[in-house]
C-alpha positions as CSV (number, residue, x, y, z in Angstrom):
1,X,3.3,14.2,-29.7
2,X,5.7,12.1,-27.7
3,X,3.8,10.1,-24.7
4,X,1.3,12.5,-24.7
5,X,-2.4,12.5,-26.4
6,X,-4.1,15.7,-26.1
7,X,-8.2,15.7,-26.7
8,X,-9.9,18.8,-26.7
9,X,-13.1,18.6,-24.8
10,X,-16.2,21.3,-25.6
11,X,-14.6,24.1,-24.0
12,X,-11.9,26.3,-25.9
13,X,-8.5,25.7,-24.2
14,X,-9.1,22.9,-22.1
15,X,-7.4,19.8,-22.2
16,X,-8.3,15.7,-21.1
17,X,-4.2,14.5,-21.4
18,X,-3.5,11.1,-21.5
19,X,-0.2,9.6,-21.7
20,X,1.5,6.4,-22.4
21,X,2.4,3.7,-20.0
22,X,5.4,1.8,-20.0
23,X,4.7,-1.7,-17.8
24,X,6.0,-4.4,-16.5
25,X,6.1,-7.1,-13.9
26,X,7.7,-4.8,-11.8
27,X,5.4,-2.2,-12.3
28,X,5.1,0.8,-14.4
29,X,6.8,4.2,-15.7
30,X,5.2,7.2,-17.0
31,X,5.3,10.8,-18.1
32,X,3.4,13.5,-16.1
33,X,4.5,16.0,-18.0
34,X,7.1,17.2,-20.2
35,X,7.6,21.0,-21.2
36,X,8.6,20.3,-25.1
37,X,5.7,18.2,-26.0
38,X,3.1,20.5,-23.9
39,X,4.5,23.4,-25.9
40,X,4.3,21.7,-29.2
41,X,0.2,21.3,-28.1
42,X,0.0,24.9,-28.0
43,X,0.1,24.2,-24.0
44,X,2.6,27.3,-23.2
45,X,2.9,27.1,-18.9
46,X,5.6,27.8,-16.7
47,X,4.4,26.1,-13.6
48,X,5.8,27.3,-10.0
49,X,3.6,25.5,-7.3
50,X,2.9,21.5,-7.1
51,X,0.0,20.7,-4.5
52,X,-1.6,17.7,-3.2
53,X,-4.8,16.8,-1.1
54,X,-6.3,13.6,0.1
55,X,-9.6,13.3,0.4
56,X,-12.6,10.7,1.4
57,X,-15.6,9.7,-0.3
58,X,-18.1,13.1,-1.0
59,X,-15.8,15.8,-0.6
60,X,-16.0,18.2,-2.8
61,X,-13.6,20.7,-2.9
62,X,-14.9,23.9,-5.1
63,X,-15.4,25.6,-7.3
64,X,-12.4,28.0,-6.8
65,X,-10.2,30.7,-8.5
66,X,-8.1,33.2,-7.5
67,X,-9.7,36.9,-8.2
68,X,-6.2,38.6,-9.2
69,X,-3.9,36.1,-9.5
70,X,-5.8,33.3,-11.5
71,X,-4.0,30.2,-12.1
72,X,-4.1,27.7,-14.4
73,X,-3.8,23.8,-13.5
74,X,-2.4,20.4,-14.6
75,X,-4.7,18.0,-12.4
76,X,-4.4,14.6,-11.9
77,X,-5.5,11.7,-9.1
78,X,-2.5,9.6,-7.5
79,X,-5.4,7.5,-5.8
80,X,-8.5,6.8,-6.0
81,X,-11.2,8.5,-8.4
82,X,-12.4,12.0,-8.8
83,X,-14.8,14.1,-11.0
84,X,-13.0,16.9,-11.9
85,X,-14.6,20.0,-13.4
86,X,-13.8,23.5,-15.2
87,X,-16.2,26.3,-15.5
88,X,-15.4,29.0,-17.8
89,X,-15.1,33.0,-16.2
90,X,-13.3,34.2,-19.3
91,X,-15.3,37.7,-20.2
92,X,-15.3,37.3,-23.9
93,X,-15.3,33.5,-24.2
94,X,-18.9,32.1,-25.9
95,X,-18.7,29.6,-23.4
96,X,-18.6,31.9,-20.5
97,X,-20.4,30.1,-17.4
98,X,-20.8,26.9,-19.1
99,X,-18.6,23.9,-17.5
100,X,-16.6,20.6,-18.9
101,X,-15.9,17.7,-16.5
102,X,-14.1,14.6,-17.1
103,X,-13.4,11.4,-14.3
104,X,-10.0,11.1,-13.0
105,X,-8.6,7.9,-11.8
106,X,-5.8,6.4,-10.5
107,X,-6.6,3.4,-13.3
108,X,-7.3,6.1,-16.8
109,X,-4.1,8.3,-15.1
110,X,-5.9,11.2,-17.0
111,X,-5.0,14.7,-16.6
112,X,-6.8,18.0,-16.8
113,X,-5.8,21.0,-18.0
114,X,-7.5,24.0,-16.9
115,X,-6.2,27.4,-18.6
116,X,-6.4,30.7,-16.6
117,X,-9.7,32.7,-16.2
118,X,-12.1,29.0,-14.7
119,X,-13.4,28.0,-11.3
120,X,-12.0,24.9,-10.9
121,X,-13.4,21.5,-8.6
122,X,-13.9,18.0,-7.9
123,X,-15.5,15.2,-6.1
124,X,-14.6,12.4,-4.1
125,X,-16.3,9.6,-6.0
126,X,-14.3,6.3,-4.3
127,X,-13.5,5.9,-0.4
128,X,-10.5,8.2,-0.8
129,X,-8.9,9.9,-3.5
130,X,-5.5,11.6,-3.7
131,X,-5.1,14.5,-6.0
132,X,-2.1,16.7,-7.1
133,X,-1.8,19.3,-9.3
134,X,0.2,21.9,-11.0
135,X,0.1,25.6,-11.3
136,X,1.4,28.1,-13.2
137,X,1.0,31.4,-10.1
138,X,1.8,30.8,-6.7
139,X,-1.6,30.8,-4.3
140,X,-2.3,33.8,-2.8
141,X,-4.7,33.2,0.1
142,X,-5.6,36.6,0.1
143,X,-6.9,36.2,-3.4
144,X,-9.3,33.3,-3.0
145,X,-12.7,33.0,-4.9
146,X,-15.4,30.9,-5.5
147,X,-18.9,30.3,-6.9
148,X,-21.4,27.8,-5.3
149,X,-20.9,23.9,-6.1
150,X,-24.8,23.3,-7.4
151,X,-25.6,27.1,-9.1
152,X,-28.6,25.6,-11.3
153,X,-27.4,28.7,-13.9
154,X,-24.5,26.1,-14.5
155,X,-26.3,23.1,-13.8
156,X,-22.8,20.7,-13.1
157,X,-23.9,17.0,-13.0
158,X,-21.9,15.5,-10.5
159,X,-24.0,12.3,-11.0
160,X,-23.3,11.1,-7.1
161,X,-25.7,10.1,-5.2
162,X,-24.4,10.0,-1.7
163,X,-23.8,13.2,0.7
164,X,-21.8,16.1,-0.3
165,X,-19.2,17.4,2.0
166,X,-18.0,21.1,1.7
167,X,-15.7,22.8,3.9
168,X,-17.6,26.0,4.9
169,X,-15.6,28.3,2.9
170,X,-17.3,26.6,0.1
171,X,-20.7,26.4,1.4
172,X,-20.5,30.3,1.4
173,X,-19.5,31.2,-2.3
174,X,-22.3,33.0,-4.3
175,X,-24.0,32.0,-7.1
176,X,-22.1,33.1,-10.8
177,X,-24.3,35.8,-11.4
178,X,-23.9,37.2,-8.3
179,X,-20.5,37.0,-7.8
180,X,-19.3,39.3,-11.0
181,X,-16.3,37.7,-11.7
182,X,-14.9,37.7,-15.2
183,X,-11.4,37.0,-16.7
184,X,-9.7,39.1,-18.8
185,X,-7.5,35.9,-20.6
């Protein structure tokens, strides 16, 4: 579909988006996104908020939702490398708690997209990484949520070795089954 390749991972619904590069000597042009050809995928979003972070080495940021107002995300890195993940909240989904994660780099210039109804996070894996992303609902900090980072009834392989840095919202989230969250998505 135009410049844009879209593999399914494991989950149902979410998307590793890769997209053709036009290069040169002078450099390079691509597509982030383009409306027609994410609809044609079956990708249907109107976003309204674009947000960017920069981050060093071990930060990891997650894993978040919003409790009435979930969002769903286009995610990609401007710099450096991440591990990106999606775990699934959606009540009737058969891959409720499970999670999918794929590496995004300023190099691949992969994208992620994470429907409504997951936590959502990533890691730092290079010195610094900057990240931006798309969503389709404004953030309401009001609204925040979260489950904890290493919750061994998800068991996320962040395969990283080094120390993990969490803001101390995120060192406070609860565990999945004790935060009774579901989606109705």
């Amino acid at each position: 579909m135009g410049n844009f390749k879209f593999i399914k991972t494991e989950i149902k619904d979410v998307y590793i988006i890769e997209t053709n590069l036009f290069g040169d000597s002078r450099g390079y042009f691509m597509e982030t996104y383009k409306e027609a050809d994410f609809k044609a995928a079956g990708l249907d979003y109107t976003f309204v908020q674009d947000n960017q972070s920069s981050s060093r080495k071990g930060v990891l940021r997650g894993l978040h939702f919003q409790k009435t107002y979930p969002q769903a995300k286009l995610v990609r890195v401007l710099k450096g490398e991440v591990f990106d993940v999606a775990v699934d909240l959606r009540k009737n989904s058969s891959t409720y708690g499970k999670w999918t994660g794929v590496l995004l780099s300023e190099e691949n210039k992969r994208q992620f997209m994470i429907p409504r109804g997951f936590a959502h996070g990533f890691l730092v894996v290079s010195d610094h990484a900057e990240f931006a992303y798309k969503c389709d609902e404004f953030y309401h900090p009001e609204d925040e949520g979260g489950i904890m980072w290493n919750d061994p009834d998800i068991g996320i392989d962040w395969n990283f070795d080094g120390e993990i840095i969490l803001s101390e919202k995120d060192k406070k989230y609860p565990l999945l089954k004790d935060s009774k969250i579901t989606f109705e998505v």
